[in-house]
N, C-alpha and C positions, 0 to 999 in steps of 0.2 A: 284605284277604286277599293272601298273596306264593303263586306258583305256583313250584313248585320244578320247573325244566323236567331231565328227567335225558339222557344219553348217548345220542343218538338213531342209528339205520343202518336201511339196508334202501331200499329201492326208496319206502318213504312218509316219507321221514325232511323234506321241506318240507310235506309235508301234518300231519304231527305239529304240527311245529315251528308250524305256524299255528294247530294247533288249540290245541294249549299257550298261543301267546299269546293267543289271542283272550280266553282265561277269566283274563289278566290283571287287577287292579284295585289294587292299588297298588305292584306293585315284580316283579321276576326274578330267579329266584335259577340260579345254574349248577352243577350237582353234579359235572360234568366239572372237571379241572385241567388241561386243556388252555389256549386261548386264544382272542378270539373277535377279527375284523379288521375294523376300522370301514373308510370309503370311504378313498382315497387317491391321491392325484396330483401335480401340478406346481401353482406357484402360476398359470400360466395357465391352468390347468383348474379351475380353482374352480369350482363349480355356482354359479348363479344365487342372488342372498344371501338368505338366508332366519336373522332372528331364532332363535338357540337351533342351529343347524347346526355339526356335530363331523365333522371329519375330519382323518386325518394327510397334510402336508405333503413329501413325496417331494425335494424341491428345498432346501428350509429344512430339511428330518432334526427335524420337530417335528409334534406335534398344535396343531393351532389352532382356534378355534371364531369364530361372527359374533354380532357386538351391535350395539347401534344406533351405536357405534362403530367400525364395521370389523371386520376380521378381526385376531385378535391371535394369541398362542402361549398355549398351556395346556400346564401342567408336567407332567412325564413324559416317558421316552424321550430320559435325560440332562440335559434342563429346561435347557442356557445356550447360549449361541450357537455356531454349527457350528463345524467345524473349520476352519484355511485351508487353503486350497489355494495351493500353492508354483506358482507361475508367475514360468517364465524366456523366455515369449517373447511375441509377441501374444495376444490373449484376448479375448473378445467377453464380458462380464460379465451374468449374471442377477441378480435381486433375491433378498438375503439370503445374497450371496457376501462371505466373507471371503480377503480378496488378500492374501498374501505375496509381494509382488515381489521378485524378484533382478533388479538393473540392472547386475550387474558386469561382463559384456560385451559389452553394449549397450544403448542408450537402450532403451524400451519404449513399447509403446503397448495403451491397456486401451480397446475401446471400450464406452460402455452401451451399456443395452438402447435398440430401436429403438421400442418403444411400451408407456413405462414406464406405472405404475399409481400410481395416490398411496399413499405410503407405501412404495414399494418402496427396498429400504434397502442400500448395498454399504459396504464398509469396504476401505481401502487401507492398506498396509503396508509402510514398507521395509527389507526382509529386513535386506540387507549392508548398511546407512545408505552406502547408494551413489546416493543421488538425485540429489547435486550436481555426482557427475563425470556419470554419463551420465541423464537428466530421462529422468521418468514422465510420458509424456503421457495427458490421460485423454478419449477423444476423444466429444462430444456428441451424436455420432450422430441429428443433427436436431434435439435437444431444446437447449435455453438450459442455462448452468450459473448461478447468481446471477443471473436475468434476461440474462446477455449471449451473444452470437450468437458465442462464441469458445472452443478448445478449452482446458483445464486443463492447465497443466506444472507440475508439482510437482520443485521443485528443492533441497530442506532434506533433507539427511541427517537420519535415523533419525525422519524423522515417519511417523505413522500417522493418518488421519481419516475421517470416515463423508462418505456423500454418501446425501439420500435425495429422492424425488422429494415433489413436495409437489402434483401435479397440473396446476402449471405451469412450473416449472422446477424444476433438481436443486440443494439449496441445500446446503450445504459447512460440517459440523460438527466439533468436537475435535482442532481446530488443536495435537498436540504436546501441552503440560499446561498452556500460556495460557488466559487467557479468550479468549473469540473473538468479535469481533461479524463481522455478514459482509456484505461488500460486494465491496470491491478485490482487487488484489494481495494475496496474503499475505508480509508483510514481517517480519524479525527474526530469532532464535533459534528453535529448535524447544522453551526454554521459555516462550521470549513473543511468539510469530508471533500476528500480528494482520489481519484482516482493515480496512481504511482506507475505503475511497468509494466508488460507485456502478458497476458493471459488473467484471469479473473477465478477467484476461486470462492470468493465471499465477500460481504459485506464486512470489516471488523470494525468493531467498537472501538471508540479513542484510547489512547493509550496515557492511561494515568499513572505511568511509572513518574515518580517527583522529580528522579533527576532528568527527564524529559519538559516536566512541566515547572521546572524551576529552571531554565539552559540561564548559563548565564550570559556574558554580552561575549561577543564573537572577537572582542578585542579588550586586553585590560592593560592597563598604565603600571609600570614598573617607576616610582616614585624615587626619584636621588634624595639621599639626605644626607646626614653627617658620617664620613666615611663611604660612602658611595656616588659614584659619579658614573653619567652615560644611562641615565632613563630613558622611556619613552615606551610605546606600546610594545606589547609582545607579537603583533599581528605580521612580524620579523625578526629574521635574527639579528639580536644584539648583544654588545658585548659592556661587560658595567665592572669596574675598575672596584679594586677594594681595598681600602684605605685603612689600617688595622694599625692602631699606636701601640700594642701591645699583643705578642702570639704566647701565652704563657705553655710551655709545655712539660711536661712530668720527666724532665729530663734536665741537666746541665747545661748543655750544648751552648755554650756563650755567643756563637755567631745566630745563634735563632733566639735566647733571651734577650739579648739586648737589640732588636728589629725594630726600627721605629715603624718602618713604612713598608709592607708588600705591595709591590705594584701589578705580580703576579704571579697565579700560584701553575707555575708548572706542570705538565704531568709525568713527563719522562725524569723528576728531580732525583738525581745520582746522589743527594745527603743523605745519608745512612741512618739517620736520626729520623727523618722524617719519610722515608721509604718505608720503614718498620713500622712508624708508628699509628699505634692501632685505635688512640682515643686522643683528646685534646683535651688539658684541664682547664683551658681559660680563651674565648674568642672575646676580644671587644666590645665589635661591630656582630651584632645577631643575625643582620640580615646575609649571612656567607655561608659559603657552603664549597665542599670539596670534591672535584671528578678523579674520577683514576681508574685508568686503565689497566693494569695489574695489581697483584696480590690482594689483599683483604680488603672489602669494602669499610670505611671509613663509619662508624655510630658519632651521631653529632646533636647536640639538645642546643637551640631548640630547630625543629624543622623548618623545611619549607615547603612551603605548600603555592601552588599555582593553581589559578580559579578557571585556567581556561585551557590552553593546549602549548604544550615546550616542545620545541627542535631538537635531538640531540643529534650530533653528528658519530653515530656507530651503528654500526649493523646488527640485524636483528638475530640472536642467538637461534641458532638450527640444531636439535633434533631428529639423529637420521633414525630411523629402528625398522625392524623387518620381522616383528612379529605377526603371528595369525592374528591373535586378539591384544590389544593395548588399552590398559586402561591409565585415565589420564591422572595424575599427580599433581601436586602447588608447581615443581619445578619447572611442568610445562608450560606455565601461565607467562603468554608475550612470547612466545616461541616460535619461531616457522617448521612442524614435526612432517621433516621428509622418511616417506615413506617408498620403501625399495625390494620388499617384500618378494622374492622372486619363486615361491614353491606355489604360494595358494593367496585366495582371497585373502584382505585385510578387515578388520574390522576396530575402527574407535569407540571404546566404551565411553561414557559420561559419568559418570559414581553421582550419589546422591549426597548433597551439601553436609549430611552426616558424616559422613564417612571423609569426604576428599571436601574442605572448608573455601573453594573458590571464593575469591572477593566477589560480589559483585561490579560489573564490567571488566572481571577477566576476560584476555580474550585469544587464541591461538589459533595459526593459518596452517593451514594441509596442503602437500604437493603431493601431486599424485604421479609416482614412478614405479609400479607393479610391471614386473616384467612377466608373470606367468602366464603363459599362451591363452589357455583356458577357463582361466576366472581374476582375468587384468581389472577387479576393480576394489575400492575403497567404501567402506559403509561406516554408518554411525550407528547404536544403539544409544539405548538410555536405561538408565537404573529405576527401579520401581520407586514413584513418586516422582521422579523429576519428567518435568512438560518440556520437547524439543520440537520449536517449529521451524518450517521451514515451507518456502512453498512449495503447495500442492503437498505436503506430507512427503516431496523426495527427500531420500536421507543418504544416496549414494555417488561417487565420485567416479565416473563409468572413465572417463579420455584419461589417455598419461598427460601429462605436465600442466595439467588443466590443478587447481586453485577451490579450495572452500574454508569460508573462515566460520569460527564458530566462540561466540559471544555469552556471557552470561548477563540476566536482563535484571532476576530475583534470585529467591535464596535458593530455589529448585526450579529456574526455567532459562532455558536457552532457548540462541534462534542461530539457525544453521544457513547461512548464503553462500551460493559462488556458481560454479558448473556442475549443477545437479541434475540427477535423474530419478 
């Protein structure tokens, strides 16, 4: 039976209205076209969850209902996500804000909520893709962002992403139109910003270092021609045969002037002639070149140059030292500098490109053996003008036999990785 409740007034119209429903049994029909108003509030006013509970959303500008899944949206009353809100200065953010930020003149800072809910969900936006001159900070207000204890700076022009609480920390979704996995730094393009490794410290901006954005191919052809045999990619090691009709050298030596053919250039070679010798007045074949493991390195015109990455089979030259402060020199550059320090802390200087001319992509690895009881650790500085990053701003080598390497990227800036604190 439907009970058709009609237009009620007067002084009994909830006495009605009760008694109408009571002789309900399967359904209400309303003969008024007016409208009737379910409950309604803030999302921190939710009642107590109860299966099958209908109410409109005051903060969200939604109806939502509860299942054994949480509280979701039910369509109607526009049925897609709210509008934004255009924010150009500070802001303290609720769940189910959508942020249009203007940063154009001046940085910003959005903070969350202070005792978020699982599921609670914000969205960021930047209006005038002004993120990169002045950064969107987006401050934690107690809670972790990606599990890490550090505020979010968002510094990519015209990116947009969600941020939603998950009931233990706020994890960081729709990086731009990239995939996203989420860990790190978000690094790249605002079409291929990608989240990297474990803890999150900010958003950075792509990296437009050339020799990152020129790489070249991951594999290159080593080319046989006349006097050389045994091409093929570098992507292994190979070995290429060199075929020399002539080795002219600043010497007499009748058994090396008159050579038609090396098949191969030795390295332990016991001729006296050519163990000494320090230059070569005449190669053939240009494309050759000479290894040796003892005495003088060999000056040879014209070079050789490889576009992508060589093997060599020897070990990498160590540096033991055990002073308090070390500052680093050209000779250190490609070095493994063990360090065994046994009185006090250690300290690695960096010099400024003036002074100590690092190539760009020098780069030297630190082992960390301090044996003194009381201050067992290893630190880096840096010289006024040179930028050293590294995440989170750690710059110290706290565990023995624990590893950090340390890379130059420009003329005055390095980035420091490994087991840092």
């Amino acid at each position: 039976m439907t009970t058709v409740i009609t237009a009620l007034s007067g002084s009994n119209t909830i006495n009605q209205m009760m008694h109408n429903v009571n002789k309900v049994r399967t359904g209400i029909t309303f003969s008024s076209n007016a409208a009737i108003r379910v409950p309604f509030g803030t999302t921190a006013q939710r009642p107590t969850a109860v299966a099958g509970a209908f109410r409109y959303n005051t903060q969200l500008s939604q109806f939502e209902g509860y299942t054994a899944e949480g509280w979701g949206s039910i369509g109607g009353g526009g049925g897609g996500l709210g509008v934004f809100k255009l924010i150009a200065g500070s802001y303290s953010a609720n769940s189910g804000d959508r942020l249009a930020i203007s940063t154009t003149a001046s940085a910003r800072t959005i903070t969350l909520p202070g005792s978020p809910s699982a599921d609670d969900i914000i969205e960021f936006m930047d209006k005038d893709a002004s993120f990169a001159t002045n950064n969107l900070t987006i401050s934690r207000n107690g809670s972790t962002i990606e599990g890490s204890s550090a505020n979010l700076v968002a510094d990519i022009s015209s990116t947009n992403f969600f941020m939603q609480y998950s009931g233990s920390t706020w994890e960081v979704f729709g990086i731009g139109s990239g995939e996203t996995t989420v860990g790190a730094d978000l690094t790249g393009t605002t079409s291929t910003a990608t989240f990297s490794s474990a803890g999150i410290a900010k958003i950075a901006l792509g990296n437009t270092n050339a020799q990152f954005a020129a790489k070249a191919a991951t594999t290159t052809n080593m080319i046989a021609g006349t006097g050389l045999t045994g091409g093929g990619t570098l992507a292994a090691d190979r070995t290429f045969n060199l075929n020399l009709a002539t080795v002219a050298l600043a010497n007499t030596n009748a058994a090396i002037a008159t050579k038609a053919t090396v098949a191969q250039a030795a390295l332990a070679n016991t001729n006296a002639a050519i163990a000494t010798k320090s230059s070569l007045a005449q190669l053939a074949n240009t494309n050759s070149f000479t290894v040796r493991t003892t005495g003088a390195h060999q000056t040879m015109a014209p070079s050789l140059t490889v576009s992508n990455t060589i093997t060599v089979l020897h070990g990498v030259p160590v540096r033991t030292t055990g002073g308090n402060n070390v500052t680093l020199a050209l000779v250190d550059n490609g070095k493994l500098i063990y360090c065994v320090n046994t009185a006090s802390a250690m300290n690695i200087h960096i010099p400024n490109n003036s002074s100590v001319a690092f190539p760009v992509g020098a780069e030297m690895s630190f082992l960390q053996h301090l044996t003194h009881a009381s201050a067992n650790t290893l630190g880096f500085s840096n010289a006024a003008g040179v930028t050293l990053h590294s995440k989170e701003a750690a710059n110290t080598v706290a565990d023995r036999f624990t590893t950090a390497v340390l890379k130059k990227l420009a003329t005055n800036t390095w980035v420091l990785a490994g087991s840092l604190s």
